[in-house]
Residue, then its C-alpha position, 0 to 999 in steps of 0.5 A: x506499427x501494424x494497422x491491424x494492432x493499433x486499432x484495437x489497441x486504440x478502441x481498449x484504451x482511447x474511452x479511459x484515456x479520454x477522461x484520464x488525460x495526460x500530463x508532461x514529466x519532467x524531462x518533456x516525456x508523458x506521464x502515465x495517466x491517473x483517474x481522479x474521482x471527484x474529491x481529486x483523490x485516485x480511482x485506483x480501480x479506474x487507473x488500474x483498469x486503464x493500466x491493464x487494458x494497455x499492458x494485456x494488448x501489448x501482450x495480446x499484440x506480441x503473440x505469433x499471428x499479431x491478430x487484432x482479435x488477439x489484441x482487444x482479447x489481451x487489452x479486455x482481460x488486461x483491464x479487468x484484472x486491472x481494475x480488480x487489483x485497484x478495487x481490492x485495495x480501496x475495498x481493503x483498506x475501507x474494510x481494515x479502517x472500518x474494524x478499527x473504527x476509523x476511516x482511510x487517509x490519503x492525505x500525505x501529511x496525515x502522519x504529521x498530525x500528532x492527533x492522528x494515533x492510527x493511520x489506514x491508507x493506500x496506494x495502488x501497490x498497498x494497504x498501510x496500518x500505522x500504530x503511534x508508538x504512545x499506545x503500542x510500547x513502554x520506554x525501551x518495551x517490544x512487548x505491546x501495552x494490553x491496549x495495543x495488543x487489543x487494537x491490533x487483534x481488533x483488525x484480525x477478522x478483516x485479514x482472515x476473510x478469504x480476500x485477504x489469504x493472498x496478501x503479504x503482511x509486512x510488520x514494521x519498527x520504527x524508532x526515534x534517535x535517541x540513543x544509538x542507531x544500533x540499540x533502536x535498530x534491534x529495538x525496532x526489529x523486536x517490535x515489529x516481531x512482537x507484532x507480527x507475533x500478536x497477528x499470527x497468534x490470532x490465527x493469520x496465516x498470510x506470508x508475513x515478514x517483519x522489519x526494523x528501521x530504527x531511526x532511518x525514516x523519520x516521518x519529521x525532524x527528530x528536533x523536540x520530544x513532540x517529533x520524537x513522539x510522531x516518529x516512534x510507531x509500527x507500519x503494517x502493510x498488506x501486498x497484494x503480490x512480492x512483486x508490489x513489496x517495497x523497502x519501507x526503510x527507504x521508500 
């Protein structure tokens, strides 16, 4: 590489890189770095910045006359636009949780937890709502109970503030296995509508699709009734942009 490139790639990253550090994969490659804060959870704004800065001086570096000024140009605006993503998204979900009097949980087994009714999380592509089906349905019902109904309305003022006019809303159905995959298919899909219908209702004009999974991603076993009763919920996700849309049936 040009020494002229490598240094100001180096100076945009090397201070982030510093306190980040790296890590081997699994196949002896390097994997991307991560900046925790101190309680061990991601600093998305941190990482984001750090991701940014990298990507804006490989961009800075391809343009016609390779300059190094172009390059910690590219790697400056990089990093800011980084860290704006990762700030919106952590300032978003403290904001969602907050109106639902809640607060936000990472922890990767909190949909386990048959205490946990709702869930607001995220990570560095979304912001995740999740409602536990024994106060959003009757038996068999797409049609939100009036205290669900009110929950979700609940959150309305967070996403009409002018921060949220760019996100994708996402509105998804699942179900437990009893009965067939078909039936709860169709059952998911309607919930998910029904929901997606109470936000636009309530004056959310964002992009918004909604989905069913029927009983294709259980978040345990559908072994007891106890299980059944953590898989039957509704996700809510918030995008930030198409490009950080994931398939929740899958991923």
């Amino acid at each position: 590489m040009n020494k002229k490139i490598l240094k100001p790639i180096l100076a945009s990253s090397l201070a982030v890189l510093l306190f980040a550090g790296c890590t081997a994969g699994p196949n002896g490659g390097m994997n991307m770095p991560t900046i925790k804060n101190a309680d061990g959870t991601a600093n998305r704004a941190q990482t984001g910045a750090l991701l940014g800065g990298l990507l804006g001086a490989v961009i800075g570096g391809s343009t016609a006359n390779h300059s190094g000024k172009r390059v910690a140009i590219g790697g400056a605006a990089g990093a800011a636009i980084g860290a704006a993503i990762g700030y919106s998204l952590d300032q978003q979900a403290q904001e969602v949780a907050q109106t639902l009097n809640t607060n936000v949980n990472n922890n990767p087994n909190a949909e386990q937890d048959s205490n946990n009714q709702l869930i607001v999380s995220n990570t560095d592509k979304f912001v995740k709502i999740m409602f536990r089906d024994p106060m959003m349905f009757r038996t068999n019902s797409s049609v939100p109970t009036p205290s669900a109904a009110a929950e979700i309305r609940q959150m309305i003022p967070a996403l009409r503030k002018p921060a949220y006019a760019n996100m994708i809303i996402q509105v998804v159905g699942h179900t437990d296995s009893r009965g067939s995959f078909q039936h709860n298919q169709a059952l998911s899909e309607a919930r998910a509508s029904s929901v997606g219908t109470t936000i636009s209702n309530a004056g959310v004009t964002n992009a918004m699709y909604s989905k069913g999974c029927s009983f294709s991603k259980p978040v345990v076993q559908n072994t007891s009734d106890a299980n059944m009763a953590l898989n039957r919920r509704v996700e809510i996700y918030l995008y930030p942009n198409q490009a950080a849309v994931i398939d929740p049936c899958k991923q």
